[in-house]
C-alpha positions in Angstrom: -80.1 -20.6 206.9 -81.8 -23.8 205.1 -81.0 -27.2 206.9 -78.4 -28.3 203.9 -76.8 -25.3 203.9 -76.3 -24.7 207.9 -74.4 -28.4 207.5 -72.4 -27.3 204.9 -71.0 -24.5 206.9 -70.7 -26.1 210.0 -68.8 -28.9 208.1 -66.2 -26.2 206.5 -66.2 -24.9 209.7 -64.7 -28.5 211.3 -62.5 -28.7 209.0 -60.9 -25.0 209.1 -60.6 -26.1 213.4 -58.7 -28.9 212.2 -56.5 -27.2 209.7 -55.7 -24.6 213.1 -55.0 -26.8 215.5 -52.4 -29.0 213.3 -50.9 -25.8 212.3 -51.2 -25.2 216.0 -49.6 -28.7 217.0 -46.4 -28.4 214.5 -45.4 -25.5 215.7 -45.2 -26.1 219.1 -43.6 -29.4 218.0 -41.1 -27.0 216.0 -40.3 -25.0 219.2 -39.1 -27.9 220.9 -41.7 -29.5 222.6 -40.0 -31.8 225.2 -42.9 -34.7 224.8 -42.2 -35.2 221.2 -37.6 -35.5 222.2 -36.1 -39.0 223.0 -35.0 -39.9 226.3 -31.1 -39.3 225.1 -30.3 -36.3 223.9 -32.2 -35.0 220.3 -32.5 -32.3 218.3 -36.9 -32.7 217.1 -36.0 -36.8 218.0 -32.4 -36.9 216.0 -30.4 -38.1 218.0 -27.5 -38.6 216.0 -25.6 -35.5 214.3 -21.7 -36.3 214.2 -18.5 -35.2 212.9 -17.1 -37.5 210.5 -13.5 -36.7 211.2 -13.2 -35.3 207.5 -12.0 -31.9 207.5 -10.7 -29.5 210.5 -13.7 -29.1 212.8 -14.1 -28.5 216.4 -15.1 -31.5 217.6 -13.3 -33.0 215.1 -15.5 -36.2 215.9 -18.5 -37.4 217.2 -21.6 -35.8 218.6 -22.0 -32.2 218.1 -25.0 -31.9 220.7 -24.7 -30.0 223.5 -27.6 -28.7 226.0 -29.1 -25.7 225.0 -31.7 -23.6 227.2 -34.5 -26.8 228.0 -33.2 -28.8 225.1 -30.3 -29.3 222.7 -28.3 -27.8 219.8 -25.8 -29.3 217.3 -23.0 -27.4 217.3 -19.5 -27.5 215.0 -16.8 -25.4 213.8 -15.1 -25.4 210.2 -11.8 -24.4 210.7 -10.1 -24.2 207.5 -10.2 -23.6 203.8 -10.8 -27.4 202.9 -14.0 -29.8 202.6 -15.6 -30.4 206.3 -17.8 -33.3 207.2 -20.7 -34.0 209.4 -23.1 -36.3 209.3 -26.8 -37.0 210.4 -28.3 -40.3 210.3 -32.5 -40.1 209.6 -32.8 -42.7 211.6 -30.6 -42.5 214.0 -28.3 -45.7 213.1 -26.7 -46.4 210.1 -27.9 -49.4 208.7 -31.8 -47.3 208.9 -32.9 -45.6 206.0 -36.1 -43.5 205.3 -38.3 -43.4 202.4 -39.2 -39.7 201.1 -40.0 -40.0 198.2 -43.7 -38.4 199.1 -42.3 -35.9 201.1 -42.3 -32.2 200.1 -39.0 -31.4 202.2 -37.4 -30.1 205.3 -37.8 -27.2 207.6 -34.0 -26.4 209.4 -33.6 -24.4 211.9 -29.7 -23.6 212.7 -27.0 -20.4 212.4 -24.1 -20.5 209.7 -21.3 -17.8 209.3 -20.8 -18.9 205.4 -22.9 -21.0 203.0 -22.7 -24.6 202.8 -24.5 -27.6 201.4 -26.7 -30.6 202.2 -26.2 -33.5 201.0 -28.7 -36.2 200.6 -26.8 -39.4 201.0 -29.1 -42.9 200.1 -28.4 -45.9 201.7 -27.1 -47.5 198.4 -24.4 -44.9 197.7 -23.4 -43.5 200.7 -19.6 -43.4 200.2 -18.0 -40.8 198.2 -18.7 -36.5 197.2 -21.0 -37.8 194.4 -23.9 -36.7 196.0 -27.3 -34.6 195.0 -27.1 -31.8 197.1 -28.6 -28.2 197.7 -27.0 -25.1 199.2 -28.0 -24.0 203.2 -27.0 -20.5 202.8 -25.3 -18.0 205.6 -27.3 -16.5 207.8 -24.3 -13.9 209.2 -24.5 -15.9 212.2 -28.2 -15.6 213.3 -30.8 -18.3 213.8 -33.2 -18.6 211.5 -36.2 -21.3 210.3 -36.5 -22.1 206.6 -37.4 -24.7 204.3 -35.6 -27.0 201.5 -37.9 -28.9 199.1 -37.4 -31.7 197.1 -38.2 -30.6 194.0 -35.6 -32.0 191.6 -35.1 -28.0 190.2 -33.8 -27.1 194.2 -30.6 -30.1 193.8 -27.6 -30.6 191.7 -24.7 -32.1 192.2 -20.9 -29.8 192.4 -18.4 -30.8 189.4 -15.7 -31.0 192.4 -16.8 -33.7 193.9 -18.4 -35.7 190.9 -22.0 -36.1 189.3 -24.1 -39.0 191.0 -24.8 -42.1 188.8 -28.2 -42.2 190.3 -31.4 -40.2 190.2 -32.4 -37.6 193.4 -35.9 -40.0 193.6 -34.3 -43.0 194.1 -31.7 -41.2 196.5 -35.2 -40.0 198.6 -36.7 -43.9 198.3 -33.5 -44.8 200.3 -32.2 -42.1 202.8 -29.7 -42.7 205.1 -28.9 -39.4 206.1 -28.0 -35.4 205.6 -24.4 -34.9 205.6 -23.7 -30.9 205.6 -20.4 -30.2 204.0 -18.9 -27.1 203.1 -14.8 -26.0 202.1 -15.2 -22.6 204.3 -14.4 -21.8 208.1 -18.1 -21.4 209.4 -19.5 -21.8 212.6 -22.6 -23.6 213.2 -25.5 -23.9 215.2 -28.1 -26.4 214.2 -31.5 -26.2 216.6 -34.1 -28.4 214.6 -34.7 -30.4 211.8 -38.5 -31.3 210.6 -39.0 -33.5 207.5 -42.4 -33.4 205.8 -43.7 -37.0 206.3 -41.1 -38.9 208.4 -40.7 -39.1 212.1 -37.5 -40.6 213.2 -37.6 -43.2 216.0 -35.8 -42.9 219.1 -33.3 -45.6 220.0 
């Protein structure tokens, strides 16, 4: 192999090490890792998932984490036919909000009995159903790992609750949080939450 060439290769070579051991490095970061958790209890460093107090849901308020194995799980119960509430803050306060508006989306890992929907709530409009959302759908109860991109095609909004007077980017410029609502009994189980780009800081 001629000098120029041998570099070549052994430079694609580095690079295809590199591209390993991130792959490598996310997913034992995705499995729960207990470096990467805060020193209160998280779910991938979110500290804060809550019920709202809107709707029936067991708890009917505050924080749905609970220990789990070596780490923790969100866990809540819809109870009836009518819309349920509950609420995670990005960066785990209210007044925080992320920008993701170069961000490619969300792995979630969690259980649900029935569909439901995330909403992506920005810090400028965070009252109110008028919200871009997309759907989470069922998983009959078993935990699985999938992703939600932010392509504009994967939101809309639900005629129900009213159409947003603001665009999904500038909604991702400003995040506040992921509110997961749904008008079902349901029962779930969230176990981790990975957004392309952003790294919430522990308080």
């Amino acid at each position: 192999m001629h000098g120029g060439s041998k570099a070549k290769f052994l430079r694609s070579l580095a690079t295809l090490v590199s591209a390993v051991a991130l792959v490598l490095a996310g997913t034992a970061t995705a499995a729960g890792s207990p470096r990467c958790e805060c020193k209160t209890p998280s779910i991938d460093r979110y500290q804060q998932w809550l019920a709202s107090g809107e709707g029936t849901t067991v708890p009917a308020t505050g924080s749905l984490l609970v220990r789990q194995g070596n780490g923790y799980a969100a866990k809540v119960a819809f109870l009836n036919a009518e819309w349920h509430v509950v609420v995670l803050w990005l960066g785990n306060q209210f007044e925080a909000q992320a920008d993701l508006s170069r961000s490619a989306g969300f792995w979630l890992t969690y259980s649900a009995t029935d569909d439901l929907y995330v909403q992506l709530r920005p810090a400028s409009h965070w009252s109110g159903g008028d919200k871009w959302l997309t759907r989470i759908p069922s998983t009959g109860g078993k935990v699985v790992r999938r992703f939600f991109g932010f392509a504009p095609d994967k939101w809309t909004w639900l005629p129900e609750l009213g159409q947003p007077s603001y665009s999904l980017a500038s909604a991702l410029g400003e995040a506040r949080g992921l509110v997961f609502v749904g008008k079902t009994p349901n029962t779930l189980d969230f176990r981790g939450l990975r957004v392309d780009g952003y790294r919430p800081p522990c308080l």
